[in-house]
MDAnalysis code that builds the backbone (N, CA, C; Angstrom):
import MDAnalysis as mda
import numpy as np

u = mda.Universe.empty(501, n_residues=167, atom_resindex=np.repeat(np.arange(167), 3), trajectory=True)
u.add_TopologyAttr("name", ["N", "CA", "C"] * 167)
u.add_TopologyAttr("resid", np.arange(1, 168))
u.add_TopologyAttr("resname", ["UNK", "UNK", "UNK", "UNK", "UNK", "UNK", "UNK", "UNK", "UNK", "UNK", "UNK", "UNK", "UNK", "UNK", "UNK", "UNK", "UNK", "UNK", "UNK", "UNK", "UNK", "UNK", "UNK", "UNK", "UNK", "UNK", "UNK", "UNK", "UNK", "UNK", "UNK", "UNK", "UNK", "UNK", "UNK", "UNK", "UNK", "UNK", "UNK", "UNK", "UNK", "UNK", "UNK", "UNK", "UNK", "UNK", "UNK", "UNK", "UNK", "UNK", "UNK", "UNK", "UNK", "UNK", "UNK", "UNK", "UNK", "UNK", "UNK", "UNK", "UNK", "UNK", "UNK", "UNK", "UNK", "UNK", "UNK", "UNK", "UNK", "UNK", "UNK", "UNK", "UNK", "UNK", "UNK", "UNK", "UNK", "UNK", "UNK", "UNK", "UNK", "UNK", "UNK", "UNK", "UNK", "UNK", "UNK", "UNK", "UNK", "UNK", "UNK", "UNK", "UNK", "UNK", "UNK", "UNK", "UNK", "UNK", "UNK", "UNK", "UNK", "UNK", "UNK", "UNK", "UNK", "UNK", "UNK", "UNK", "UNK", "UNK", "UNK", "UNK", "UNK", "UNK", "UNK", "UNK", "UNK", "UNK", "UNK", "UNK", "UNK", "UNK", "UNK", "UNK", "UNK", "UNK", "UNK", "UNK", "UNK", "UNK", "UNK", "UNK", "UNK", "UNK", "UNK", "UNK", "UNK", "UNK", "UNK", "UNK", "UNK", "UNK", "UNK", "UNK", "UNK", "UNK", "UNK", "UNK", "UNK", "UNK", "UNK", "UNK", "UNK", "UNK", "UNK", "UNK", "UNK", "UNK", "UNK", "UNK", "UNK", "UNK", "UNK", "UNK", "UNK", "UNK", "UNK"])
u.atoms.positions = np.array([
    [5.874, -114.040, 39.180],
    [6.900, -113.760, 38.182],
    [6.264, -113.365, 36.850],
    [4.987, -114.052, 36.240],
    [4.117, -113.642, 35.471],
    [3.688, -112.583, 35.573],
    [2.975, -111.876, 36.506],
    [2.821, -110.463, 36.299],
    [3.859, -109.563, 36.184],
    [4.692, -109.456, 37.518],
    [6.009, -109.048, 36.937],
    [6.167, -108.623, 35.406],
    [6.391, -110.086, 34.703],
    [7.095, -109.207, 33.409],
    [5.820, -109.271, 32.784],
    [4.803, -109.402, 32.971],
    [3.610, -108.733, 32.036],
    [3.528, -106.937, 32.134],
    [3.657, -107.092, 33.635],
    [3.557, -105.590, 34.228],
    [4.568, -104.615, 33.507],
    [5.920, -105.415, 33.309],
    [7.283, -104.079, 32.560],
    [6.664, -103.843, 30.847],
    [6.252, -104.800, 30.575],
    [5.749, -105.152, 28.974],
    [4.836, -104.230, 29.189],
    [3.760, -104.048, 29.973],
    [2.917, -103.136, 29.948],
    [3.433, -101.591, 30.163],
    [4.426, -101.375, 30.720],
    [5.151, -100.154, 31.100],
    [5.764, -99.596, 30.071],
    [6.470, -100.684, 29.742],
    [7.912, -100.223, 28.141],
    [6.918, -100.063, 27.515],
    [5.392, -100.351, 26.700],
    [4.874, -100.312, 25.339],
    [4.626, -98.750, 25.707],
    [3.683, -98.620, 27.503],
    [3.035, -97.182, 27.545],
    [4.492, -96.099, 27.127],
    [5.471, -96.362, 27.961],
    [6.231, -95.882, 28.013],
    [7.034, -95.202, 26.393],
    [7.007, -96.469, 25.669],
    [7.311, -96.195, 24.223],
    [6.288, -95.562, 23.159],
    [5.092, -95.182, 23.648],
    [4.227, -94.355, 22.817],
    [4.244, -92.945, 22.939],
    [5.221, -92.655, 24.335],
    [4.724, -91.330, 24.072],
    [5.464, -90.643, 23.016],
    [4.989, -89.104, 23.243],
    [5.805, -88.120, 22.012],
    [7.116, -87.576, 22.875],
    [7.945, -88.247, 21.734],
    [9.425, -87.916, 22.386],
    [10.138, -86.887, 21.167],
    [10.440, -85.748, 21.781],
    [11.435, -84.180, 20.820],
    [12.451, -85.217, 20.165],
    [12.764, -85.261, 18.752],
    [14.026, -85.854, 18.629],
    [15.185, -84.494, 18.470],
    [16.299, -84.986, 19.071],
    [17.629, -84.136, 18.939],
    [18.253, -84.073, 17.202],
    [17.635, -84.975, 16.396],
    [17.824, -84.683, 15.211],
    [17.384, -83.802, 14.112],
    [16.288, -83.327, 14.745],
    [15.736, -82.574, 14.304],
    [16.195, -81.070, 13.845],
    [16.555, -80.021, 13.279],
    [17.432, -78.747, 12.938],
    [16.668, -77.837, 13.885],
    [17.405, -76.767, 14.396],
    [16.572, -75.641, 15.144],
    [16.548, -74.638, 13.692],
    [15.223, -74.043, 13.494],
    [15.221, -73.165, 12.746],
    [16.435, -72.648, 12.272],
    [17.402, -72.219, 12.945],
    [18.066, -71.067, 12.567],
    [19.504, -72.185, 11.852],
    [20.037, -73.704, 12.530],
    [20.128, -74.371, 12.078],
    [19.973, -74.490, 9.992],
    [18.578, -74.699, 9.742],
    [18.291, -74.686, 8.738],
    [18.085, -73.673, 8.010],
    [18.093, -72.668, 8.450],
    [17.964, -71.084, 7.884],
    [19.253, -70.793, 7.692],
    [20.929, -71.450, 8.197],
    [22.100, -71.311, 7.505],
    [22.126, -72.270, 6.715],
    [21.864, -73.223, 6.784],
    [22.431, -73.981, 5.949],
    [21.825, -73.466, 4.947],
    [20.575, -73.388, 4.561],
    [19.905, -72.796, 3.220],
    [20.550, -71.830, 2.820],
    [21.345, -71.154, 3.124],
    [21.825, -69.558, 2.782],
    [23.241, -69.986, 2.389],
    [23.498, -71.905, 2.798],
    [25.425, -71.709, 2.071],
    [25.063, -72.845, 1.032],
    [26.451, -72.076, 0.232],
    [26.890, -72.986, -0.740],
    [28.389, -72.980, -0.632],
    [28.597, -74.210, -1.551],
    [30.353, -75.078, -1.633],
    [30.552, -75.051, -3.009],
    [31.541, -74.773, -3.176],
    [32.030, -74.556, -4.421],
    [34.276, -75.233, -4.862],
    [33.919, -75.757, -5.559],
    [35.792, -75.768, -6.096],
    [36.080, -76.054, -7.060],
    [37.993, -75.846, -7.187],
    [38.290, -75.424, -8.075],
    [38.954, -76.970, -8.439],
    [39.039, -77.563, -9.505],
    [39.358, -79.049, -9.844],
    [40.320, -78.850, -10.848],
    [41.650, -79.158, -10.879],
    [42.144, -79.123, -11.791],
    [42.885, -80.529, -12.269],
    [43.033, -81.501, -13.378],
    [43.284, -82.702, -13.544],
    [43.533, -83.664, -12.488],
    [42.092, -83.847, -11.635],
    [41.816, -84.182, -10.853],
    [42.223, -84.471, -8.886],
    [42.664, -82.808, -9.193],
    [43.581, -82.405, -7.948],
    [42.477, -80.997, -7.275],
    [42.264, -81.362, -6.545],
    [41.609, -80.243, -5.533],
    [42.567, -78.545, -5.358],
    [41.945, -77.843, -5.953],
    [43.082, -76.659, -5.731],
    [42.564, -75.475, -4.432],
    [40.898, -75.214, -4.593],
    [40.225, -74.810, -3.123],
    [38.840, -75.365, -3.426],
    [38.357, -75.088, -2.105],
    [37.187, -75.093, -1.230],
    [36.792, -74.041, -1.136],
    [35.847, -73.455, -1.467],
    [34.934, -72.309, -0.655],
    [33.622, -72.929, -0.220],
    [33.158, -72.325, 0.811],
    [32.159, -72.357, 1.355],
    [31.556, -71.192, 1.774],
    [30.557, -70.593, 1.305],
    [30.244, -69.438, 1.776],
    [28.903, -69.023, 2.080],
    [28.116, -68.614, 2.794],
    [26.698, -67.858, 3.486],
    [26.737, -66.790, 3.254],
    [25.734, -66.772, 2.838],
    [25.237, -65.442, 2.600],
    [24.483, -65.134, 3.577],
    [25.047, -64.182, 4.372],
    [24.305, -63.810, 5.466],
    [23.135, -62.665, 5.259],
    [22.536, -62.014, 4.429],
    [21.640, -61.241, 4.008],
    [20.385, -62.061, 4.412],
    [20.589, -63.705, 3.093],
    [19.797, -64.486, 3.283],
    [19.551, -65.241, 4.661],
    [20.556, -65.765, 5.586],
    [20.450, -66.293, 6.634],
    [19.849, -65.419, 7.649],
    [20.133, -63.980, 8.140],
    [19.245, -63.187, 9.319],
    [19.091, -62.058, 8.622],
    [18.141, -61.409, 7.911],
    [17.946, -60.286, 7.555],
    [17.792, -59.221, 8.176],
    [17.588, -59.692, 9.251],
    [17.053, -58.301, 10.240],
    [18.301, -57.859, 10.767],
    [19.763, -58.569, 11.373],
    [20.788, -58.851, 11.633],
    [21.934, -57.808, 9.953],
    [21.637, -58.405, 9.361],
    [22.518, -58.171, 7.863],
    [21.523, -57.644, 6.672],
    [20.946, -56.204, 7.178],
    [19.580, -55.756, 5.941],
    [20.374, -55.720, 4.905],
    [19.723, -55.889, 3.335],
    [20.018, -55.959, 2.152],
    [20.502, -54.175, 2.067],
    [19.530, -53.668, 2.264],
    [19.716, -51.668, 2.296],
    [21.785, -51.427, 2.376],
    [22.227, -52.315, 3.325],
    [23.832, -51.993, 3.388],
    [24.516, -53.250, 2.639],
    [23.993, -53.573, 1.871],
    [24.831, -54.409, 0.404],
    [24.944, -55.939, 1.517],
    [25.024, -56.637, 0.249],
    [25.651, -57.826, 0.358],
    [26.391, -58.033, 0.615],
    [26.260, -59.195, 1.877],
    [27.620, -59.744, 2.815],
    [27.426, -60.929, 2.350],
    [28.871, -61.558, 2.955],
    [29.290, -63.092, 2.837],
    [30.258, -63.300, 3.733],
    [30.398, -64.513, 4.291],
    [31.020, -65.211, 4.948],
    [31.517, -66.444, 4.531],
    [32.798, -65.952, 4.079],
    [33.592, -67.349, 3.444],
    [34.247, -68.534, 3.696],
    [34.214, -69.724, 4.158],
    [35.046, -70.384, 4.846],
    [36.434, -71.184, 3.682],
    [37.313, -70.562, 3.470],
    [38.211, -71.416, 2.193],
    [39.457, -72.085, 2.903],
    [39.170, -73.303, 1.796],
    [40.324, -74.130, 1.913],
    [41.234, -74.202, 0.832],
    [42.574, -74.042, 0.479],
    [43.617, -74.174, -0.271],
    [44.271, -75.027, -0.373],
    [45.024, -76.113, -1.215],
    [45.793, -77.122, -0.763],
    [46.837, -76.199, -1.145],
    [47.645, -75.217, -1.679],
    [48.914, -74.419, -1.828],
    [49.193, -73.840, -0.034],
    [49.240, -74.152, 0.787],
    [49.259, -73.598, 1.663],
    [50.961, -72.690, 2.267],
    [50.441, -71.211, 1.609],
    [52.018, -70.797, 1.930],
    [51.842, -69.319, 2.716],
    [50.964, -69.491, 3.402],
    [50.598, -68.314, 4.377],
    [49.823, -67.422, 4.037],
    [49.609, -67.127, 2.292],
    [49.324, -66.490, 1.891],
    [47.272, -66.310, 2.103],
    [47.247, -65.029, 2.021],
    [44.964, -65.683, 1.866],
    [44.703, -65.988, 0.232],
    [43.606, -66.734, 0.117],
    [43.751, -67.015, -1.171],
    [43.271, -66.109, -2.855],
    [43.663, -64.853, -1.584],
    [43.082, -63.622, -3.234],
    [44.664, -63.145, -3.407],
    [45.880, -63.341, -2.541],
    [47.349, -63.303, -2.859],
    [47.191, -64.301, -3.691],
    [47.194, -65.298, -3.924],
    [47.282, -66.372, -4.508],
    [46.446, -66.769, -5.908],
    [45.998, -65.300, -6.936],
    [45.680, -65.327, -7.889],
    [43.943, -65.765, -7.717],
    [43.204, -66.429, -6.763],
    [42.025, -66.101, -6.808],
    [41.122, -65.024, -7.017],
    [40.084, -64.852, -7.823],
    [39.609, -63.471, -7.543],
    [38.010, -63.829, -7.157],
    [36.827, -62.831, -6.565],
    [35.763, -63.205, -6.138],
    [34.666, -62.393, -6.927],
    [33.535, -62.320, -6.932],
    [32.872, -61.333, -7.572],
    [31.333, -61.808, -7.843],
    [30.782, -60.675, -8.178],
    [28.728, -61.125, -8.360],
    [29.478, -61.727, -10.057],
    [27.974, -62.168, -10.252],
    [28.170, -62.833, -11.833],
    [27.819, -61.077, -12.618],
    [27.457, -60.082, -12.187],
    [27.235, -59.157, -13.010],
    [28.366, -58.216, -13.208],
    [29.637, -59.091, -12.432],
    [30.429, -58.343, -12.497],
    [31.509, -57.375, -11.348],
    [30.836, -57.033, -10.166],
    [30.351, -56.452, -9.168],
    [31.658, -57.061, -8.500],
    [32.729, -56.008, -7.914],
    [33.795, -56.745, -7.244],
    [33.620, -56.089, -5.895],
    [34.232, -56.925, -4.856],
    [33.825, -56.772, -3.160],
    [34.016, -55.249, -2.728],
    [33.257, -54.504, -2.270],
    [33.471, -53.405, -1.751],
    [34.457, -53.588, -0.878],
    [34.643, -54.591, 0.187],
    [35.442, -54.769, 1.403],
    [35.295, -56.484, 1.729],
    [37.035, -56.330, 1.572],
    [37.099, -58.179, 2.019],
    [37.768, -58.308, 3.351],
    [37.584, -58.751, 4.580],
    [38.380, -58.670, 5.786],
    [38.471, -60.077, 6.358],
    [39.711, -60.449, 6.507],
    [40.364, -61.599, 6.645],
    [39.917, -61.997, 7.871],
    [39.319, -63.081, 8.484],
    [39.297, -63.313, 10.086],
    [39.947, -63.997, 10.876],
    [40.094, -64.156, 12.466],
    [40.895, -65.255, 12.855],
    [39.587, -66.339, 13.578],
    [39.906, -67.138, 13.747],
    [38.858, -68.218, 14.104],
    [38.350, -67.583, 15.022],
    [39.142, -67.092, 15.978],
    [38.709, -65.840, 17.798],
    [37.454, -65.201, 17.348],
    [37.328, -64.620, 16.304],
    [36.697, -63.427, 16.024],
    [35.424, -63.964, 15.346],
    [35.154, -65.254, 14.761],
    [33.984, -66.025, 14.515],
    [33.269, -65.871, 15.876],
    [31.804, -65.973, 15.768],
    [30.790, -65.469, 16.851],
    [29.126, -66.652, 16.163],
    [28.486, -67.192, 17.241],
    [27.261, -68.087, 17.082],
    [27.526, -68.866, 15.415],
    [26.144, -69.172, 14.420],
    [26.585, -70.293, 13.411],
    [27.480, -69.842, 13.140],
    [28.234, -68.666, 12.497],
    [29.211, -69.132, 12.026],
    [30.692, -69.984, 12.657],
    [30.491, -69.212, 13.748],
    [31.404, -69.829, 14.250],
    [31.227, -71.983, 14.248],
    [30.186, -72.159, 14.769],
    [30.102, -73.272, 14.701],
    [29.541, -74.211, 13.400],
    [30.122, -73.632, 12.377],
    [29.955, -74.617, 11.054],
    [31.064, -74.099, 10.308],
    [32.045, -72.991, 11.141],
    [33.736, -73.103, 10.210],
    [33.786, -74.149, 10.505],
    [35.110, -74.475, 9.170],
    [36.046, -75.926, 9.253],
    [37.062, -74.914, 10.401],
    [37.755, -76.034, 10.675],
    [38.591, -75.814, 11.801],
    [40.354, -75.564, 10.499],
    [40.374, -76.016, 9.606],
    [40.929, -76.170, 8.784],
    [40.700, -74.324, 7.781],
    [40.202, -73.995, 7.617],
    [40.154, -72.996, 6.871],
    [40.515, -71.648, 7.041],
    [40.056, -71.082, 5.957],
    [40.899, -69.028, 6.093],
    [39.550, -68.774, 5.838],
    [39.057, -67.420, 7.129],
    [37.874, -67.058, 7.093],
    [38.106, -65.569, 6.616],
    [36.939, -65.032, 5.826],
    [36.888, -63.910, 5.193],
    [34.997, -63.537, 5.607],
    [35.215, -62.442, 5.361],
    [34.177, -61.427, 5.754],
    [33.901, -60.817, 4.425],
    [33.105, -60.926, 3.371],
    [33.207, -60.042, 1.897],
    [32.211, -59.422, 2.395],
    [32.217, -57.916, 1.563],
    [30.883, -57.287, 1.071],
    [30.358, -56.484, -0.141],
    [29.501, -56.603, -0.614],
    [29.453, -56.087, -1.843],
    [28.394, -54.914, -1.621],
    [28.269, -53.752, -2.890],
    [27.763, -52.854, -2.286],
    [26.040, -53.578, -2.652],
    [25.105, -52.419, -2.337],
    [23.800, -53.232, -2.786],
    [23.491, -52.907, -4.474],
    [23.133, -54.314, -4.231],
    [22.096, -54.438, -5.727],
    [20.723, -54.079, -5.983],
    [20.490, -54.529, -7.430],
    [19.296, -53.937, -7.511],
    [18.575, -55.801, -7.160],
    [16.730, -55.366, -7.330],
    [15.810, -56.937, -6.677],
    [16.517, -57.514, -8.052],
    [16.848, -57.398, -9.051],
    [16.889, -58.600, -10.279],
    [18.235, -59.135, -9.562],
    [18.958, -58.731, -9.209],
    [20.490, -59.256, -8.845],
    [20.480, -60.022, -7.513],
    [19.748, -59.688, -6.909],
    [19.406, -60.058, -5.739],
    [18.425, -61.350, -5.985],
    [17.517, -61.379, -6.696],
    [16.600, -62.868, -6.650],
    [17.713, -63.842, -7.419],
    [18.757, -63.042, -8.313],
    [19.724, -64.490, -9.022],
    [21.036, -63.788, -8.472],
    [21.474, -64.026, -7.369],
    [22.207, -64.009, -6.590],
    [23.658, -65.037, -7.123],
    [24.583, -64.480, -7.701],
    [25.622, -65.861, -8.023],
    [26.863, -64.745, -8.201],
    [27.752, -65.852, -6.558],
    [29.127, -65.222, -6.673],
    [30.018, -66.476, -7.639],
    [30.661, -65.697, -8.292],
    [31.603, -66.202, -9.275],
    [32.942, -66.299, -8.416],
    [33.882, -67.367, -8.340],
    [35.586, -67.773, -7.762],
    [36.012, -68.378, -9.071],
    [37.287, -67.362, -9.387],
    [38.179, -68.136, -10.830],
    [39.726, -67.731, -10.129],
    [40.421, -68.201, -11.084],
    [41.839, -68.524, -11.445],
    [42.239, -68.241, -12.522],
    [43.033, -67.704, -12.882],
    [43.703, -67.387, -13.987],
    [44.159, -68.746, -14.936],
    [44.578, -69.654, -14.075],
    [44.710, -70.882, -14.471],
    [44.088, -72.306, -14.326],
    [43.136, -72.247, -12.974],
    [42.171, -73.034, -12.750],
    [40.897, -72.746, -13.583],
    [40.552, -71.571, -13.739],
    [39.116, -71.710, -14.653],
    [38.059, -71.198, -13.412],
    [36.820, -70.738, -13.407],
    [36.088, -70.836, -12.955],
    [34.755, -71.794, -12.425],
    [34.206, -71.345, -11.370],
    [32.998, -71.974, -11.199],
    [32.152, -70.683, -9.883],
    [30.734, -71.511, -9.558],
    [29.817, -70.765, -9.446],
    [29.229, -70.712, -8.085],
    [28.631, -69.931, -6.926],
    [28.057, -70.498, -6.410],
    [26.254, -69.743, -6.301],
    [25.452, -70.529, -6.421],
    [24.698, -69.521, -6.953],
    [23.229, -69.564, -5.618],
    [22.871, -68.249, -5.460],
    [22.054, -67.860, -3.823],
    [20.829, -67.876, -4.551],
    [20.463, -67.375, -5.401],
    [19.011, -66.734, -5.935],
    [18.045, -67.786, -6.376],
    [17.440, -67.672, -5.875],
    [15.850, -69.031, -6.084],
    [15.094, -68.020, -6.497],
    [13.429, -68.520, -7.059],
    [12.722, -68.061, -7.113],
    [11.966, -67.729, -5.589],
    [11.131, -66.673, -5.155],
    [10.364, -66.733, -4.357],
    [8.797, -67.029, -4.342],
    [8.816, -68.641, -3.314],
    [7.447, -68.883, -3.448],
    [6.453, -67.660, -2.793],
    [5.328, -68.068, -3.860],
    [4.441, -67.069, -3.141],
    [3.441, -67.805, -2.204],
    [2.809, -66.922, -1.343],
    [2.105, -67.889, 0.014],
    [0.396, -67.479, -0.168],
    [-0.604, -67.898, -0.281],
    [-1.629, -68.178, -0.856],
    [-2.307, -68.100, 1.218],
])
């Protein structure tokens, strides 16, 4: 009976050293969206008015979405006014901080979401497709779409980091 459970003790420790993959871990591409979104809203005396969430897909697959055909985005918004309307009927407007308003905004249905995006919409939201035409590299390294209200006020969401350099 002594060896016995000396013998499992000896099994579970070998057993527990080896190198085990954790599932927590992000798959590249995983972390290559998330880096590319930001969340943004609109707060008004302490009432939630929207949600955006949006990727910049330029930044997330470049090879997929080249910079050469302008800046895209992928918006995921939430509204608490919910009256069918999308939320640029509804007095929202979108835009670069330089000014720069969407060449083309196209509304989506959840169907028509395809790989991450599809699987990091809210199930809850109005999906949009923006694009802006291209910029120049200064607009592009400070990357910041602006969402206001006529009556909510604005705020920011901003893409552009510096780029490290690699030695």
């Amino acid at each position: 009976m002594l060896k016995q459970i000396l013998l499992f003790c000896i099994v579970f420790m070998i057993l527990g050293c080896q190198k085990m993959s954790s599932g927590l871990a992000p798959l590249k591409t995983d972390e290559s969206y998330l880096q590319a979104t930001r969340k943004t809203e609109l707060i008004v005396q302490g009432n939630t008015q929207i949600v955006v969430i949006a990727t910049h897909l330029n930044e997330f697959d470049w090879i997929k979405f080249p910079r050469e055909e302008g800046e895209i985005f992928f918006l995921d918004v939430y509204q608490t006014r919910k009256n069918g309307k999308g939320f640029l009927k509804n007095g929202y407007e979108i835009r670069l901080a330089n000014g720069t308003k969407p060449s083309k905004i196209t509304r989506l249905k959840k169907e028509d979401l395809e790989g991450m995006i599809a699987q990091n919409a809210t199930q809850w939201g109005e999906y949009y497709w923006v694009e802006f035409p291209k910029q120049d590299k200064r607009t592009q390294d400070r990357m910041i779409l602006v969402l206001s209200h006529k009556d909510f006020g604005e705020n920011t969401l901003e893409f552009g980091f510096k780029k490290i350099k690699k030695y």
